[in-house]
C-alpha positions in Angstrom: -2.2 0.7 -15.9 -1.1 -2.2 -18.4 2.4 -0.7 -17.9 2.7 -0.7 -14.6 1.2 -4.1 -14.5 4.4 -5.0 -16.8 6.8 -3.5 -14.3 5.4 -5.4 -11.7 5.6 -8.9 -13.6 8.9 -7.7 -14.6 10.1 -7.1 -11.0 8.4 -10.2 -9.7 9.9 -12.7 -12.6 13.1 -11.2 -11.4 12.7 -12.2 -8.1 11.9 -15.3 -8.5 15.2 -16.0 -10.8 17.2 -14.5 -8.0 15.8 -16.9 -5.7 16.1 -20.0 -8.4 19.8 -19.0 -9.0 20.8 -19.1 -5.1 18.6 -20.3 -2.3 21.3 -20.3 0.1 23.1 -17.1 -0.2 20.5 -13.9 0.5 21.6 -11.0 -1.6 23.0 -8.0 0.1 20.7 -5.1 0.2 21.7 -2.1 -1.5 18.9 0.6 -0.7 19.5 3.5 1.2 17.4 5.1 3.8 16.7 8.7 3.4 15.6 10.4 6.3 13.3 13.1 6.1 14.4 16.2 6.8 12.7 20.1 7.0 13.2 20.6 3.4 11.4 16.9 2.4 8.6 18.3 5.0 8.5 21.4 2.6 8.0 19.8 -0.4 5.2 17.4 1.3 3.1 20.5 2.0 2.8 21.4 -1.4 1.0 17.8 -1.8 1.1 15.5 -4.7 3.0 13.0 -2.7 2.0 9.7 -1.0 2.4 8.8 2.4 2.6 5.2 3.0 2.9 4.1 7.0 3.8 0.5 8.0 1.0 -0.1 10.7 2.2 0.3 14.6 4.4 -2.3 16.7 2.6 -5.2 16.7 2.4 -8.3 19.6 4.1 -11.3 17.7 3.0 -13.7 21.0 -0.5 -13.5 18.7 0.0 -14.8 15.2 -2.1 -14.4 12.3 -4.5 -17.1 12.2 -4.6 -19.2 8.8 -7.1 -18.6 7.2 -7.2 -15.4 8.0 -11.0 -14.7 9.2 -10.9 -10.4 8.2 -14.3 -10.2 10.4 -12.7 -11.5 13.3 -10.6 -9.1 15.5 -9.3 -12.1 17.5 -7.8 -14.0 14.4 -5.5 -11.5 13.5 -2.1 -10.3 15.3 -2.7 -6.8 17.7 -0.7 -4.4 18.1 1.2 -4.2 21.4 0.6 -1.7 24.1 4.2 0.0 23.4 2.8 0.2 19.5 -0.6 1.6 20.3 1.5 3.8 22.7 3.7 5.2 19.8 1.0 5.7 17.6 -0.4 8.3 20.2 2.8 10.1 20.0 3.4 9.7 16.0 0.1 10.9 15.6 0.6 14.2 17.6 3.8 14.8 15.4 2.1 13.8 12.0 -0.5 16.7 13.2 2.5 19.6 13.8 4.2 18.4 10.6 0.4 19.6 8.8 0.5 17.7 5.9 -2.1 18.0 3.6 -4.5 15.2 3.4 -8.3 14.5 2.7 -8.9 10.6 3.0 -6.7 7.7 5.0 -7.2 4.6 3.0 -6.1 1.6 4.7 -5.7 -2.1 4.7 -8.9 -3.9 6.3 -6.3 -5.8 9.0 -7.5 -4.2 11.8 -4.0 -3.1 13.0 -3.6 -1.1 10.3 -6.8 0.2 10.4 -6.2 1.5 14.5 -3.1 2.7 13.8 -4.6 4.9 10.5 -7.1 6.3 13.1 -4.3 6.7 15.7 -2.1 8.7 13.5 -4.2 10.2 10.5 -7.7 10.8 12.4 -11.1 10.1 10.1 -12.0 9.8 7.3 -10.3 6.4 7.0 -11.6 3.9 3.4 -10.6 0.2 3.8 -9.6 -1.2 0.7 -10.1 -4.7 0.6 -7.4 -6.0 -1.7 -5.2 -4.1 0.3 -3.8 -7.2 2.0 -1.1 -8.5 4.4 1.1 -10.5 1.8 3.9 -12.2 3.6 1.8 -15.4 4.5 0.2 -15.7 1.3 1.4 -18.1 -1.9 2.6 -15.8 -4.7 -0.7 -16.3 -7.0 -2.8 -15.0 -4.2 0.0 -12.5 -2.7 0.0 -11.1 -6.3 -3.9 -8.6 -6.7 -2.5 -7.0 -2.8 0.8 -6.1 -4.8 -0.5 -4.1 -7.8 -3.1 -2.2 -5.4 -0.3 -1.4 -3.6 1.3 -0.2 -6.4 -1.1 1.4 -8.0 -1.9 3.7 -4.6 1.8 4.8 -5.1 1.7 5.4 -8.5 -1.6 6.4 -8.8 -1.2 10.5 -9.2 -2.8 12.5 -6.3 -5.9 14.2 -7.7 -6.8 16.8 -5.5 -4.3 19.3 -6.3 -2.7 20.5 -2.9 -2.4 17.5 -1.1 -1.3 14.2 -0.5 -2.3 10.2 -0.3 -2.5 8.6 2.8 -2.3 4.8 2.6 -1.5 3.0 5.9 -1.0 -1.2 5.3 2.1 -3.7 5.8 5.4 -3.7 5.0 6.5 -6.4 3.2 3.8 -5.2 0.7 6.4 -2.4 0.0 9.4 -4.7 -0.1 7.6 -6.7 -2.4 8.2 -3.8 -5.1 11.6 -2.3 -3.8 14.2 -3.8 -1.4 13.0 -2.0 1.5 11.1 -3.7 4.4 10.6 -0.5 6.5 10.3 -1.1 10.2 6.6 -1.1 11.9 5.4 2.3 12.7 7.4 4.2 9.6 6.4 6.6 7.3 7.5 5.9 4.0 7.2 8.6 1.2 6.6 8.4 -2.5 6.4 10.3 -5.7 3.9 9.0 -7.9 4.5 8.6 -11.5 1.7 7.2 -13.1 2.6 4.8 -15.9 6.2 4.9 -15.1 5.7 3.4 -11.6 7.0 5.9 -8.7 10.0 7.3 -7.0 11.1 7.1 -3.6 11.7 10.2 -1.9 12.5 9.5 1.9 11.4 7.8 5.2 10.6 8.7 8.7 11.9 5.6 10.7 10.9 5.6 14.8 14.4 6.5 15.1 14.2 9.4 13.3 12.1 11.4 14.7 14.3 13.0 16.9 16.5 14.5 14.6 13.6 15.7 12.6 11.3 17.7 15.6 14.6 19.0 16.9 15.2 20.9 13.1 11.8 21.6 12.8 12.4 23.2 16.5 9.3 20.7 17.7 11.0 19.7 20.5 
C-alpha cells in the first residue's frame, strides 16, 4: 500500500507542475475510450475485475451545499428524473449482462447511493471516505483519492467475481485523464501494488451497440 501511495503522490505532484507550468492553456487529452464489447463481457464473468459506475444524471438547478451536511438529503445535489429514469433501465441491462458480484460499496452521497440500489440491488456498504472531491481543497480532496484507489487496485478476493464501487467521477479523473460521463460504467483490472489497468467503459451511448451484439435487444 506504501507503493501505491507513491504513485499517487507521484501522479498528483505532476499535476500540479502541469498546472504551475501553464494556467492558461488546458492540455489536450490523450485517453481513449474503449467500449465494452461481448468479448470484455466475457472476461467480466470470470470476475476479478472492478466495476466502477459514475452515479446517475444528476439535477445541477440543486448544488451541493458547502459544507456539505452528509446527514442531510436536502444539502446535497439529486439526481434528475431523466437520471433516476436511466438508472431503471441500466439496471435491467447490468442484470442480463450477469456479472458476478457479492457487495455494492458506495460513496455516502446519497445519489450515489440510489443509483447503487437502482442498478446493483442490496447489499450496498457506504464507505465514508469515499467522497465527492471536485469541491474540496487538495489536502482534504487527497484521503477520497487513495480510497478510490485503493478499491481499484485492491485485488478482488472472492475468487469468481467482481468489485462493485459506485461514487463520482472526477474521483477517477483524479488518477487517469478520464472524467467519464454520469451514469457510466467504468472497468478496471486491479493490480495491487502496481496500481491498476484500465480495461474499457460502458458510456450511455453505448449501450446500444453492446445489447444489439449480445442480441439483448
Amino acid at each position: 500500500m506504501n507503493r501505491l501511495k507513491a504513485l499517487l503522490f507521484i501522479a498528483l505532484s505532476f499535476s500540479a507542475w502541469v498546472l504551475a507550468e501553464d494556467l492558461s492553456i488546458p492540455a489536450p487529452s490523450t485517453f481513449q475510450v474503449i467500449p465494452a464489447t461481448a468479448e470484455h463481457i466475457q472476461q467480466l464473468k470470470q470476475g476479478g475485475y472492478v466495476i466502477y459506475m459514475r452515479h446517475g444524471l444528476t439535477d445541477a438547478r440543486f448544488p451541493d451545499l458547502i459544507p456539505i451536511d452528509l446527514e442531510d438529503i436536502e444539502s446535497q445535489r439529486p439526481l434528475s428524473e431523466a437520471g433516476i429514469k436511466l438508472l431503471d433501465q441500466v439496471g435491467q441491462y447490468v442484470t442480463k449482462l450477469k456479472l458476478p458480484y457479492k457487495v455494492v460499496i458506495s460513496s455516502p452521497f446519497f445519489r450515489a447511493q440510489e443509483s447503487a440500489f437502482r442498478v446493483f440491488g442490496e447489499p450496498i456498504e457506504v464507505d465514508i471516505d469515499l467522497r465527492y472531491t471536485a469541491a474540496m481543497p487538495d489536502l482534504e480532496k487527497q484521503p477520497a483519492v487513495v480510497r478510490t484507489l485503493e478499491w481499484i487496485s485492491k485485488p478482488v478476493a472472492d475468487l469468481g467475481y467482481n468489485r462493485v464501487v459506485v461514487a463520482h467521477g472526477p474521483n477517477i479523473a483524479e488518477l487517469m485523464d478520464y472524467l467519464p460521463p454520469e451514469n457510466t460504467l467504468v472497468f478496471f483490472k486491479p493490480l495491487g501494488d502496481q496500481g491498476f489497468s484500465y480495461f474499457a467503459s460502458i458510456e450511455p451511448s453505448h449501450w446500444p451497440k453492446l445489447l444489439k451484439e449480445l442480441n439483448f435487444e
